[in-house]
C-alpha positions as CSV (number, residue, x, y, z in Angstrom):
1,X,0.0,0.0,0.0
2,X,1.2,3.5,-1.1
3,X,1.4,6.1,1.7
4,X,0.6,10.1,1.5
5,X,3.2,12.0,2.9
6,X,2.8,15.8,4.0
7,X,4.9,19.1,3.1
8,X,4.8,22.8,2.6
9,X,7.7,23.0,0.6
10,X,7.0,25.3,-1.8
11,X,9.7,23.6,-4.3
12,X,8.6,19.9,-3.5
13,X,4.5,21.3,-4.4
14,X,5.3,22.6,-7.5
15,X,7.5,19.8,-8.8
16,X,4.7,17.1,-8.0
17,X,2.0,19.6,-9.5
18,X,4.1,20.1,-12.9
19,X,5.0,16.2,-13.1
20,X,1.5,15.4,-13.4
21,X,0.6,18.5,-15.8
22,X,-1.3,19.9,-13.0
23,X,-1.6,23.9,-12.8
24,X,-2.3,25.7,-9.7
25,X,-6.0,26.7,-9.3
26,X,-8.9,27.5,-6.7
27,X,-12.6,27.6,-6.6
28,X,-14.2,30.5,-8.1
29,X,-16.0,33.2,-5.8
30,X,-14.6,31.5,-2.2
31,X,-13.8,33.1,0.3
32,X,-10.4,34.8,1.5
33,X,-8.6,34.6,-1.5
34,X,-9.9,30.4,-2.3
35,X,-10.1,27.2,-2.2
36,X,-6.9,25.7,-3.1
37,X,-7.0,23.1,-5.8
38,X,-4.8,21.4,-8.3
39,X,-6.3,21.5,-12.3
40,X,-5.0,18.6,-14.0
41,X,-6.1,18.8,-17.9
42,X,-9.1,20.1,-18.8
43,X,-9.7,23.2,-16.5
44,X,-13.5,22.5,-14.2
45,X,-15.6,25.4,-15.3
46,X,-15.6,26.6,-11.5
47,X,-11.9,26.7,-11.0
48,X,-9.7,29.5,-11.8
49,X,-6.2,29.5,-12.8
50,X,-3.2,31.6,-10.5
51,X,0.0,31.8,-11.0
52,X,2.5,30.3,-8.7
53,X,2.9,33.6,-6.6
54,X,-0.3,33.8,-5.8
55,X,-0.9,30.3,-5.3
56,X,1.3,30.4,-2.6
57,X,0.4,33.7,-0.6
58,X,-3.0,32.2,0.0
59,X,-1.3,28.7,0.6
60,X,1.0,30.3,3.8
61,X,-1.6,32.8,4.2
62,X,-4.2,29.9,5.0
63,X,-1.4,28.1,7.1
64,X,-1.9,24.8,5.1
65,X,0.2,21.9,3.8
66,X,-0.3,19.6,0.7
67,X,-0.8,15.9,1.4
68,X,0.3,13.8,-1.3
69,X,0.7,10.7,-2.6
70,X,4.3,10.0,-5.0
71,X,3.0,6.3,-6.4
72,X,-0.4,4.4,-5.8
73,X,-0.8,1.2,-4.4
74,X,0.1,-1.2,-7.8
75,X,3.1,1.2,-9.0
76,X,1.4,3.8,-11.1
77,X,2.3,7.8,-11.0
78,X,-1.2,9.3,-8.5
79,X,-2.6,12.3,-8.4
80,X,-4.0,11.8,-5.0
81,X,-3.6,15.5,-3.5
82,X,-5.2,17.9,-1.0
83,X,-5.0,20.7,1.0
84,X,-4.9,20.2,5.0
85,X,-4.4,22.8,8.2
86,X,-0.5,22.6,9.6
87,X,-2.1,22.3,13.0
């Protein structure tokens, strides 16, 4: 069984986002400054793109971490993700 491990390394986020041709997004119309979320291909009609700047002022702003998982269970590259309070 594959594992998630957590992080708020800015560096370590944005590699696993880009290895899986994810762009950094969040909801549309949430509050202080959105819902974090990862848009992998086609872009969900309620997300919004940010650049990477952005992304993360509301990411330390928030006080969050990104759990993540690297491989799932039978080998394959995952795109298990979310956002989670540090405390």
């Amino acid at each position: 069984m594959s594992s998630a491990r957590q992080t708020t390394d800015h560096q370590e986020i944005r590699r696993w986002i880009e290895e899986r041709e994810g762009t950094p997004s969040r909801v549309k119309d949430s509050p202080e400054g959105g819902l974090l979320r990862v848009d992998f291909g086609e872009q969900e009609e309620r997300l919004e793109r940010m650049d990477w700047e952005e992304f993360f002022s509301v990411f330390e702003k928030s006080d969050l971490a990104f759990l993540h998982q690297d491989r799932t269970a039978d080998g394959k590259i995952s795109r298990f993700n979310k956002f989670v309070s540090r405390s």
